[in-house]
PDB file of N, CA, C and O in Angstrom:
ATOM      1  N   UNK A   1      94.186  95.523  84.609  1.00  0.00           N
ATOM      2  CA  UNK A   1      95.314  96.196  85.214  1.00  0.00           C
ATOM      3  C   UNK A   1      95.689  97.373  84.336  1.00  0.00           C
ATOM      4  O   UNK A   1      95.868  97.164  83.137  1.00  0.00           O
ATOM      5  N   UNK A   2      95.826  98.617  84.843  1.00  0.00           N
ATOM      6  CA  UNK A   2      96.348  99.822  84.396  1.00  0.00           C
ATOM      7  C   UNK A   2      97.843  99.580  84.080  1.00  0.00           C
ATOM      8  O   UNK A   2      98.559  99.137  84.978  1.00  0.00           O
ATOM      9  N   UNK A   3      98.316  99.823  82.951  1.00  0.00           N
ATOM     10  CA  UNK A   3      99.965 100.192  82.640  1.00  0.00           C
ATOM     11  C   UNK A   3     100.472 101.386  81.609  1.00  0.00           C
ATOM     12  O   UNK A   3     100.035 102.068  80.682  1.00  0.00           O
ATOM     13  N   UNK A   4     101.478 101.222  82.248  1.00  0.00           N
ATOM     14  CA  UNK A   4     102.646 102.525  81.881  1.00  0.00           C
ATOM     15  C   UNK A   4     103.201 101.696  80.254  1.00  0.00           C
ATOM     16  O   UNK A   4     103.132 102.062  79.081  1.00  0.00           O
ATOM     17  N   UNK A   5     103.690 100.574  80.860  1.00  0.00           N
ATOM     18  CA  UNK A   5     104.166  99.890  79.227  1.00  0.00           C
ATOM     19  C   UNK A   5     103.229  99.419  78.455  1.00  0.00           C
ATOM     20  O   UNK A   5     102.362  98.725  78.984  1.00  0.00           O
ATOM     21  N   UNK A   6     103.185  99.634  77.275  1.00  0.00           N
ATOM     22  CA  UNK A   6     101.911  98.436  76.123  1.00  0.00           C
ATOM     23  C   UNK A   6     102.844  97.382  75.454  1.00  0.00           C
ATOM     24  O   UNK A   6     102.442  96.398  74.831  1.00  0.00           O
ATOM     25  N   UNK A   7     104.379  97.783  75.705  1.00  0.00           N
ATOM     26  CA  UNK A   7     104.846  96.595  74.897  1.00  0.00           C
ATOM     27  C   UNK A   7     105.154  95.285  75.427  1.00  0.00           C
ATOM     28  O   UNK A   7     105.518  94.310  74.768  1.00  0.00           O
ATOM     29  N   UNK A   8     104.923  95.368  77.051  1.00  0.00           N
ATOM     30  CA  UNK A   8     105.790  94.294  78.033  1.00  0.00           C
ATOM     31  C   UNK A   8     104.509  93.362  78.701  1.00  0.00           C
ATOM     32  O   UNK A   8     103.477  93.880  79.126  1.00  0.00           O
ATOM     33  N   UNK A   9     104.684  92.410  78.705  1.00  0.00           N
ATOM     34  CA  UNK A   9     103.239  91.150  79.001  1.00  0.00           C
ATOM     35  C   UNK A   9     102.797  91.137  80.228  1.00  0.00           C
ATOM     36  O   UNK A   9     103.518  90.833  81.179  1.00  0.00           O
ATOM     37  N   UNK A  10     101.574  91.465  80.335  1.00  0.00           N
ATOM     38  CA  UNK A  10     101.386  91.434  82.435  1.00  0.00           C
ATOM     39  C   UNK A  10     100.709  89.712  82.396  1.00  0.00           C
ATOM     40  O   UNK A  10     100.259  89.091  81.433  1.00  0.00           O
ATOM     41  N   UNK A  11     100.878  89.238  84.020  1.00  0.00           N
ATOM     42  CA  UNK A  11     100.873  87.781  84.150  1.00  0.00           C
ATOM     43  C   UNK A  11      99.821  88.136  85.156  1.00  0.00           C
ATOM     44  O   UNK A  11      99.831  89.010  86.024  1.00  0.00           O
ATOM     45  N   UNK A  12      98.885  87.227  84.824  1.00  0.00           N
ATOM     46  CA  UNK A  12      97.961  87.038  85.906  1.00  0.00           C
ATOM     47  C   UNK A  12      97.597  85.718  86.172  1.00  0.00           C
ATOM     48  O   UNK A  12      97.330  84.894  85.297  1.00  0.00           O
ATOM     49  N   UNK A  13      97.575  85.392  88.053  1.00  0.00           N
ATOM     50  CA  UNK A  13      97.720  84.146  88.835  1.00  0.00           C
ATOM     51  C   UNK A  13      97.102  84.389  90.009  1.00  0.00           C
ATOM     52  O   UNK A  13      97.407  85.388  90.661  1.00  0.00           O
ATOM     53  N   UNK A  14      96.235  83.586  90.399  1.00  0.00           N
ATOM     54  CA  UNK A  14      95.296  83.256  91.452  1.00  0.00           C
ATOM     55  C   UNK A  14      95.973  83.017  92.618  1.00  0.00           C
ATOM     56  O   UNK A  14      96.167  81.802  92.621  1.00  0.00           O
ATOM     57  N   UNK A  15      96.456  83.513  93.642  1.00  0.00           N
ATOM     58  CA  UNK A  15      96.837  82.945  94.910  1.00  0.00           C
ATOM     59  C   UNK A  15      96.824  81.715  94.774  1.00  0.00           C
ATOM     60  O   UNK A  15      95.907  80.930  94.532  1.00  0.00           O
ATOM     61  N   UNK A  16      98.586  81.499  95.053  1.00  0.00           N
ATOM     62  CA  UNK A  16      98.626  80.063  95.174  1.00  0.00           C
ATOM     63  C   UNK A  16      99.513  78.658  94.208  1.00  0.00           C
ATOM     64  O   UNK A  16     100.164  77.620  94.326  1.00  0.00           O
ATOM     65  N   UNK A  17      98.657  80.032  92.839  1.00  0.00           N
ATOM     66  CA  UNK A  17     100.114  79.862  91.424  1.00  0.00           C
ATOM     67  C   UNK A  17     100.970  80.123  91.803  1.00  0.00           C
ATOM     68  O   UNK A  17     101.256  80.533  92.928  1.00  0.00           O
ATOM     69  N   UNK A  18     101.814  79.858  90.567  1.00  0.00           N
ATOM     70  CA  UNK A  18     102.881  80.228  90.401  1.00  0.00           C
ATOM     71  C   UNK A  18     102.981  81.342  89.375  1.00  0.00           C
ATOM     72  O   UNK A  18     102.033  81.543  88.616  1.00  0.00           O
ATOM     73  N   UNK A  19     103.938  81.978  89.323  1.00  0.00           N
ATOM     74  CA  UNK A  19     104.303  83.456  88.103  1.00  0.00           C
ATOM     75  C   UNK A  19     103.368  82.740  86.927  1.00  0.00           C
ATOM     76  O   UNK A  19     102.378  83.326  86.490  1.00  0.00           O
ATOM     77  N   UNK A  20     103.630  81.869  86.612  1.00  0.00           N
ATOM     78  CA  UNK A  20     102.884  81.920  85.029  1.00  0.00           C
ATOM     79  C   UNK A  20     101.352  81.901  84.787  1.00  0.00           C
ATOM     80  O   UNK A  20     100.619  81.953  83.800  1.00  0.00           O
ATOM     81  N   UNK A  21     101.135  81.766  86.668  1.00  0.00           N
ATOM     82  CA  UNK A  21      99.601  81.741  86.583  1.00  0.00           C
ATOM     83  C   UNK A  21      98.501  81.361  85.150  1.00  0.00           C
ATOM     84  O   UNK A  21      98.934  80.718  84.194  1.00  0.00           O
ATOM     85  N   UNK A  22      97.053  81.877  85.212  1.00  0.00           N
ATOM     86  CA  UNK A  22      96.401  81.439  84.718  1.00  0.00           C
ATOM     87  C   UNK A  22      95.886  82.086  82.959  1.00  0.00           C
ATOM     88  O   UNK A  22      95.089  81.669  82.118  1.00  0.00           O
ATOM     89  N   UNK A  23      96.778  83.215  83.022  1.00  0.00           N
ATOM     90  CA  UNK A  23      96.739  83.883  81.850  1.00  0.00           C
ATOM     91  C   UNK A  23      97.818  85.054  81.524  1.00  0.00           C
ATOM     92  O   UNK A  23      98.394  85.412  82.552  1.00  0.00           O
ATOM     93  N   UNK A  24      98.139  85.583  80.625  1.00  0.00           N
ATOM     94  CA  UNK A  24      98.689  87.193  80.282  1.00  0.00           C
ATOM     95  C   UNK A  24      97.646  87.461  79.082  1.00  0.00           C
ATOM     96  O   UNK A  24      96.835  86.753  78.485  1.00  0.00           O
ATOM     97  N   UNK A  25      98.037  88.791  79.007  1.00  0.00           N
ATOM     98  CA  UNK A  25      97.897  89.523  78.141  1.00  0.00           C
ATOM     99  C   UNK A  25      98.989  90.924  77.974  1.00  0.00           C
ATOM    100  O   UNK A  25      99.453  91.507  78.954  1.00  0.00           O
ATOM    101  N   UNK A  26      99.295  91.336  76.455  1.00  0.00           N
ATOM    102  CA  UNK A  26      99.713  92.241  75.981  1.00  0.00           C
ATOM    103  C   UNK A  26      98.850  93.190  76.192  1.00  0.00           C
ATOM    104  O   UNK A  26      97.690  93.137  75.782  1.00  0.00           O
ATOM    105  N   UNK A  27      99.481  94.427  77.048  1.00  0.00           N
ATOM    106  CA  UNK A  27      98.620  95.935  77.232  1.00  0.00           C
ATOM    107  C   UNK A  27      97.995  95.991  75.642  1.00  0.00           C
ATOM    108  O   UNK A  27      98.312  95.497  74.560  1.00  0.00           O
ATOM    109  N   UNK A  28      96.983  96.831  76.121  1.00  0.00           N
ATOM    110  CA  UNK A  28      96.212  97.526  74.971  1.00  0.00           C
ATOM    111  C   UNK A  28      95.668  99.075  75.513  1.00  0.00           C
ATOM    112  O   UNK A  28      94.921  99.070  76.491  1.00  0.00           O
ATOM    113  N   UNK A  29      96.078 100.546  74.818  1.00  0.00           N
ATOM    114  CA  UNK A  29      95.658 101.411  76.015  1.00  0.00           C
ATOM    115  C   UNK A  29      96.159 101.759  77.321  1.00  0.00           C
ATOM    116  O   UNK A  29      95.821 102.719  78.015  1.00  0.00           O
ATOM    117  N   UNK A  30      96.839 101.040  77.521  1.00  0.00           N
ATOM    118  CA  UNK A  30      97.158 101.186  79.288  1.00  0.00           C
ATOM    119  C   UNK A  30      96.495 100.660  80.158  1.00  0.00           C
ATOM    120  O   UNK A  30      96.336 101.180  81.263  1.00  0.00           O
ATOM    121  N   UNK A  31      95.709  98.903  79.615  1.00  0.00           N
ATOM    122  CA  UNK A  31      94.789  98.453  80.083  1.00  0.00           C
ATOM    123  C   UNK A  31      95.237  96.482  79.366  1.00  0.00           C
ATOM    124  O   UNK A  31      95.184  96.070  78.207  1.00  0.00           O
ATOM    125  N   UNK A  32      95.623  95.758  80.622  1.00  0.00           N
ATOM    126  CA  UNK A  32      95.508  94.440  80.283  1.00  0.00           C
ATOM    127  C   UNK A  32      94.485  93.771  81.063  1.00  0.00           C
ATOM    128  O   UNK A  32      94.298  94.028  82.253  1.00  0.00           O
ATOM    129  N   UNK A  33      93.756  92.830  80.340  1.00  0.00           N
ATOM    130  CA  UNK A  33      92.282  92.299  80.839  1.00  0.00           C
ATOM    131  C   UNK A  33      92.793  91.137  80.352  1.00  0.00           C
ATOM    132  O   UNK A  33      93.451  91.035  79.317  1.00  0.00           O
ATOM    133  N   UNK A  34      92.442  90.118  81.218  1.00  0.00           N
ATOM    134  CA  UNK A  34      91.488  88.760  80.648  1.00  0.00           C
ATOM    135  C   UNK A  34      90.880  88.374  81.094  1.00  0.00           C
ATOM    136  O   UNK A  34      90.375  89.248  81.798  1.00  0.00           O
ATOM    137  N   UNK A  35      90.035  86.724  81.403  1.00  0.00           N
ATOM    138  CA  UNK A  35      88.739  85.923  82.021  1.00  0.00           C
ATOM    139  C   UNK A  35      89.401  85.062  82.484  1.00  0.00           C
ATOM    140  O   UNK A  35      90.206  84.334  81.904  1.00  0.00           O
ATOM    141  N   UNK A  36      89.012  85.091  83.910  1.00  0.00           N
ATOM    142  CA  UNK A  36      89.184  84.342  84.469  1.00  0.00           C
ATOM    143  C   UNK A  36      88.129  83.105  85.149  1.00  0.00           C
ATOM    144  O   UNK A  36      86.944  83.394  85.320  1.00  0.00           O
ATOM    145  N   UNK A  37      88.549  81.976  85.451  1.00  0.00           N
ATOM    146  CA  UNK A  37      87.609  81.004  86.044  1.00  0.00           C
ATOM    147  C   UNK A  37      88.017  80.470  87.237  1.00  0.00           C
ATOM    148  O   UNK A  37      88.752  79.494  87.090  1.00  0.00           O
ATOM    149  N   UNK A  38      87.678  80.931  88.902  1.00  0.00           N
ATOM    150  CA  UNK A  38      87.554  80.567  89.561  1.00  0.00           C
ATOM    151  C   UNK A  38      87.860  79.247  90.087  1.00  0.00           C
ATOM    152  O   UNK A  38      86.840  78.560  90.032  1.00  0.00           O
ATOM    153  N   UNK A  39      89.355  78.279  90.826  1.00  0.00           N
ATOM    154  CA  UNK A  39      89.425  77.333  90.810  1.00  0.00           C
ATOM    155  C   UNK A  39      88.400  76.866  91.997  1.00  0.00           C
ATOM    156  O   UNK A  39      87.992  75.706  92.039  1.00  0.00           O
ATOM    157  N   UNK A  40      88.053  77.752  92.863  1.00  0.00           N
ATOM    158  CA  UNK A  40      87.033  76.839  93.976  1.00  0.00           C
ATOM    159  C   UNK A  40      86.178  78.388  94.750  1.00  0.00           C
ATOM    160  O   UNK A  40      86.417  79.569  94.497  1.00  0.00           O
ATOM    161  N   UNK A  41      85.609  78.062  95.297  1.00  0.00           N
ATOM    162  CA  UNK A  41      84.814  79.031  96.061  1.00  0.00           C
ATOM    163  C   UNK A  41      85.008  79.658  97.277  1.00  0.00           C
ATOM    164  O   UNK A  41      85.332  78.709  97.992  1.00  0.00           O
ATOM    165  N   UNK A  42      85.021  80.995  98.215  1.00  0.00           N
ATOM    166  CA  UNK A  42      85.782  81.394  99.090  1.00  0.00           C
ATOM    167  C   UNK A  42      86.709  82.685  98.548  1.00  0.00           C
ATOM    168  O   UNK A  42      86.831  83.075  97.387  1.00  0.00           O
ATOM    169  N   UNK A  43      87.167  83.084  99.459  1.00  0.00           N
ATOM    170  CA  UNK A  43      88.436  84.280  99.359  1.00  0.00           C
ATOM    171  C   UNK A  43      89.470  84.022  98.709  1.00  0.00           C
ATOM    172  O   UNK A  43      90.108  83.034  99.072  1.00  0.00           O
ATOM    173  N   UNK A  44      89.939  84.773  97.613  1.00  0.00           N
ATOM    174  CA  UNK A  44      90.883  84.295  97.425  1.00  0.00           C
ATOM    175  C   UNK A  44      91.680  85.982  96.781  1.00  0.00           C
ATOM    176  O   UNK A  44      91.327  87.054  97.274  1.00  0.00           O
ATOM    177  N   UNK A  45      92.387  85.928  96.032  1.00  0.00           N
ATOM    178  CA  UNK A  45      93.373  86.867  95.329  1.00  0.00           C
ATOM    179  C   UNK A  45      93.595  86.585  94.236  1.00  0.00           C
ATOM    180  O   UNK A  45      93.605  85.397  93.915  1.00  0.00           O
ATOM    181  N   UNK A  46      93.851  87.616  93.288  1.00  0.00           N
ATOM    182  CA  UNK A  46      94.042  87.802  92.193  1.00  0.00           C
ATOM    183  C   UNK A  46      95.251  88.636  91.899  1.00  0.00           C
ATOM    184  O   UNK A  46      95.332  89.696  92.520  1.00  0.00           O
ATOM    185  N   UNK A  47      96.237  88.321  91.023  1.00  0.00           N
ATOM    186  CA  UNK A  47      97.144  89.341  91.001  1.00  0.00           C
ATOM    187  C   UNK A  47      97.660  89.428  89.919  1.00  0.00           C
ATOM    188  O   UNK A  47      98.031  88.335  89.490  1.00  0.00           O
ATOM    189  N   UNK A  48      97.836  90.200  89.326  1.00  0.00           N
ATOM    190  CA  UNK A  48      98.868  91.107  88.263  1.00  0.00           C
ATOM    191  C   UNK A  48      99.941  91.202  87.977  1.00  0.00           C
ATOM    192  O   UNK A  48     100.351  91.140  89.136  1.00  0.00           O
ATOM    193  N   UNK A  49     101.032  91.331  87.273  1.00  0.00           N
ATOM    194  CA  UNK A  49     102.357  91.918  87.167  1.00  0.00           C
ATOM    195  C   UNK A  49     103.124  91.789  85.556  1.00  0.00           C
ATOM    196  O   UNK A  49     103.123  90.951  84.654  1.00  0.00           O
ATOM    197  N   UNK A  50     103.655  92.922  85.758  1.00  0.00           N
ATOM    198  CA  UNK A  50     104.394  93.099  84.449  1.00  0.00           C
ATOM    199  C   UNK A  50     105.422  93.269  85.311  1.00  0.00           C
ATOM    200  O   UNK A  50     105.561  93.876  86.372  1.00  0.00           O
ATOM    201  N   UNK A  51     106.456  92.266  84.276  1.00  0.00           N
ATOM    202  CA  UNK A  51     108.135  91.950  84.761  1.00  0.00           C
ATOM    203  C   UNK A  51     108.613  93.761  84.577  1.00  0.00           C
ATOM    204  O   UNK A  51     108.115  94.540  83.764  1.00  0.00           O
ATOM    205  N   UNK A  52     109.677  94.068  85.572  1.00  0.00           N
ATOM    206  CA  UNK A  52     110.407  95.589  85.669  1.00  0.00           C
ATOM    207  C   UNK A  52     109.108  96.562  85.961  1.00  0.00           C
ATOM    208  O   UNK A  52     109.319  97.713  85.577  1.00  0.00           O
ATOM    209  N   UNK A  53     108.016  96.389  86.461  1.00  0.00           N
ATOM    210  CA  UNK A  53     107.507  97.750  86.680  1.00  0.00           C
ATOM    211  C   UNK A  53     106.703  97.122  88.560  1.00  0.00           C
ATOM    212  O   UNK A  53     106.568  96.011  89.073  1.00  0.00           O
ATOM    213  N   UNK A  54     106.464  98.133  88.880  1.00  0.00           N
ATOM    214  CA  UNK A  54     106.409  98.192  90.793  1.00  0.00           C
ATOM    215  C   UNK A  54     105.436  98.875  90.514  1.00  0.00           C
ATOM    216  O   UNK A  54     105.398  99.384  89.394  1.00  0.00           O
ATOM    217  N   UNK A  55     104.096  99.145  91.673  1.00  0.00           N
ATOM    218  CA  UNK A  55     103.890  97.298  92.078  1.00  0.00           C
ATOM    219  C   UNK A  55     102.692  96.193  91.270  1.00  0.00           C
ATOM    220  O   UNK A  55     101.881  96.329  90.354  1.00  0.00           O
ATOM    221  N   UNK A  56     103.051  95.227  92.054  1.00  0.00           N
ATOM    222  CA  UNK A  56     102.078  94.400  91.190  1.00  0.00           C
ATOM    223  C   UNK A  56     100.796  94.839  91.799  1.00  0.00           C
ATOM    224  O   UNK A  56     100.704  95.332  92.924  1.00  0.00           O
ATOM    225  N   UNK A  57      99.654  94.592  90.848  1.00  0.00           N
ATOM    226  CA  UNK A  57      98.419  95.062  91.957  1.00  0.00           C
ATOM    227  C   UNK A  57      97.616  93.613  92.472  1.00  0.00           C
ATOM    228  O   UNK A  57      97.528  92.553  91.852  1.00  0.00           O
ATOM    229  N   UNK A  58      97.334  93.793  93.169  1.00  0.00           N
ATOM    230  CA  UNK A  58      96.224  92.599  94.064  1.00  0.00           C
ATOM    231  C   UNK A  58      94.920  92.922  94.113  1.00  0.00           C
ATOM    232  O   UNK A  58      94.750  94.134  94.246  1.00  0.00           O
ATOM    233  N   UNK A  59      93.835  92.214  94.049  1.00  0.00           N
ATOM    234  CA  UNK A  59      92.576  92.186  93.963  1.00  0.00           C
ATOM    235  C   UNK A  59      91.858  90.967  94.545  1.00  0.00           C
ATOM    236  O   UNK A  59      91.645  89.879  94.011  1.00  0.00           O
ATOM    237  N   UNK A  60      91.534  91.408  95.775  1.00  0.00           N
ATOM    238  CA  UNK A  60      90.490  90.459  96.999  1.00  0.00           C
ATOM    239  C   UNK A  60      89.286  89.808  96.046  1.00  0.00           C
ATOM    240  O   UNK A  60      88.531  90.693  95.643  1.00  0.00           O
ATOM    241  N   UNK A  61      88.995  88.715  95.673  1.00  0.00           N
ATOM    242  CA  UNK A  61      87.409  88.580  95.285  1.00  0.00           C
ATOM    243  C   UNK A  61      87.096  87.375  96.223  1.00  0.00           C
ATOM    244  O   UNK A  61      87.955  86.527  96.463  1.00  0.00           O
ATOM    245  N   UNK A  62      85.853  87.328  96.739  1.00  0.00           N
ATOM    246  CA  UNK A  62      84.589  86.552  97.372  1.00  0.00           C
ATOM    247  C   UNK A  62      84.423  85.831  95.657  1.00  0.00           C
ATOM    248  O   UNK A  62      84.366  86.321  94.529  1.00  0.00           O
ATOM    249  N   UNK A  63      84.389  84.460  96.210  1.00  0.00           N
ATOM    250  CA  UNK A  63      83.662  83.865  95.251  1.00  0.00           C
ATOM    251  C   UNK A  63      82.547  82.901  95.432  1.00  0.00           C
ATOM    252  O   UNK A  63      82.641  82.022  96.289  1.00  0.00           O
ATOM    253  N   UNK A  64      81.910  82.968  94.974  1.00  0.00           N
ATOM    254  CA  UNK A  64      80.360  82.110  95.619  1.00  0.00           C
ATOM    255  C   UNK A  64      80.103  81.113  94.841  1.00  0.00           C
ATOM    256  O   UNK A  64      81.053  81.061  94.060  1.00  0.00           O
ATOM    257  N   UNK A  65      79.378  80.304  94.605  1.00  0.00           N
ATOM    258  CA  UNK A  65      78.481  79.051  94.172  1.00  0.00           C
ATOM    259  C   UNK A  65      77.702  79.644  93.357  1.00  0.00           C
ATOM    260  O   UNK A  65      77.029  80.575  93.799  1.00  0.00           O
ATOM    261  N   UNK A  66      77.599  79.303  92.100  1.00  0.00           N
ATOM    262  CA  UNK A  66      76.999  79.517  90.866  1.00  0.00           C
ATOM    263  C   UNK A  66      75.614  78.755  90.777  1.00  0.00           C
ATOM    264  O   UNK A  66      75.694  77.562  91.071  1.00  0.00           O
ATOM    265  N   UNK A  67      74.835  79.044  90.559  1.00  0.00           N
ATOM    266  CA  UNK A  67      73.359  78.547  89.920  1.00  0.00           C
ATOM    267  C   UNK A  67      72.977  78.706  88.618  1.00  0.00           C
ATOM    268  O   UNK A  67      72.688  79.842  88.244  1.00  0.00           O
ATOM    269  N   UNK A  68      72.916  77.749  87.821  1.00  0.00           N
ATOM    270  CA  UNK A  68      72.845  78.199  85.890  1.00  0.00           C
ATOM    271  C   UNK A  68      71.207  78.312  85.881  1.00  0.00           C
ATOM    272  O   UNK A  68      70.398  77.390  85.985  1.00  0.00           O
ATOM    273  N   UNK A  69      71.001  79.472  85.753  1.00  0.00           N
ATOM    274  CA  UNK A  69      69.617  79.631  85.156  1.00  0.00           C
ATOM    275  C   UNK A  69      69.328  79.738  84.253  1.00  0.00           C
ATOM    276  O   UNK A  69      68.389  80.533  84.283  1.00  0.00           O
ATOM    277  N   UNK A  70      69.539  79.396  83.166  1.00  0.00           N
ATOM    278  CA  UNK A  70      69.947  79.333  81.651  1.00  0.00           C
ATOM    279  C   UNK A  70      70.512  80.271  80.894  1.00  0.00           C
ATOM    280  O   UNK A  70      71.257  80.171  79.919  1.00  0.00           O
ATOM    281  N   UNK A  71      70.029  81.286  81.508  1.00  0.00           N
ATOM    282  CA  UNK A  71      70.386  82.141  80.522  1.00  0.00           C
ATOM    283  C   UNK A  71      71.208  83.402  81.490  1.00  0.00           C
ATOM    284  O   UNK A  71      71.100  84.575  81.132  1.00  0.00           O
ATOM    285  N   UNK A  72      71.691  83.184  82.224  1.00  0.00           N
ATOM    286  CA  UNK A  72      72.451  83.532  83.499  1.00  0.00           C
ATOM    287  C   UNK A  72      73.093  82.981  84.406  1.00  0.00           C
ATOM    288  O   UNK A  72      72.538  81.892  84.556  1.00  0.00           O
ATOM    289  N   UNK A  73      74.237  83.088  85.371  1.00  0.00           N
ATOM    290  CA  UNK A  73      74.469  82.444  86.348  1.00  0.00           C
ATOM    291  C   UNK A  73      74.528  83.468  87.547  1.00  0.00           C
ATOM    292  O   UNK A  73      75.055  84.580  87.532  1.00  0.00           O
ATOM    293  N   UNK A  74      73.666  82.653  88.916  1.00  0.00           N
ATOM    294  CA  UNK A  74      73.848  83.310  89.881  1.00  0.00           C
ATOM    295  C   UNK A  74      74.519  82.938  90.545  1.00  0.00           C
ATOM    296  O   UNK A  74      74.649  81.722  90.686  1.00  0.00           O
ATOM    297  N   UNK A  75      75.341  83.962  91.343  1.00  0.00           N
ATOM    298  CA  UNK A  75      76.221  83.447  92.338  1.00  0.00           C
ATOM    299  C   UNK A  75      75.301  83.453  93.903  1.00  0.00           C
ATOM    300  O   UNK A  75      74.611  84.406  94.267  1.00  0.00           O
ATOM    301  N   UNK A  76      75.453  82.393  94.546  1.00  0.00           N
ATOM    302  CA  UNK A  76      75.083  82.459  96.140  1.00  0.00           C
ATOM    303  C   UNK A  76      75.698  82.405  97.013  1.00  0.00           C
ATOM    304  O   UNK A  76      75.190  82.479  98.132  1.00  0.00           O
TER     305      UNK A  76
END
């Protein structure tokens, strides 16, 4: 997620959480990232937000069925 603040915590939660969802992170850059893990497979949402700033952003992902090929995973 792109931000305006680096000092204020963005929350990220899977459709379905709640606000405290599945992680934050403190901006770095104008840029908060983390990893996420997929609770099941299908459509779902992803979303963003830092408390006082508009809007939160949303992000559609397809998620598929993983295959461990050892040294990779494919999604199908």
């Amino acid at each position: 997620m792109t931000v305006d603040d680096n000092t204020d915590r963005v929350y990220f939660f899977e459709e379905g959480q709640g606000p405290t969802g599945f992680a934050e992170a403190i901006p770095s850059g104008g840029e908060a990232r983390v990893s996420w893990t997929p609770s099941r497979p299908g459509i779902t949402y992803i979303y963003a937000v830092q408390p006082d700033a508009w809007p939160e952003t949303r992000q559609v992902v397809d998620v598929g069925t993983g295959i461990d090929t050892g040294s990779a995973c494919i999604a199908i």
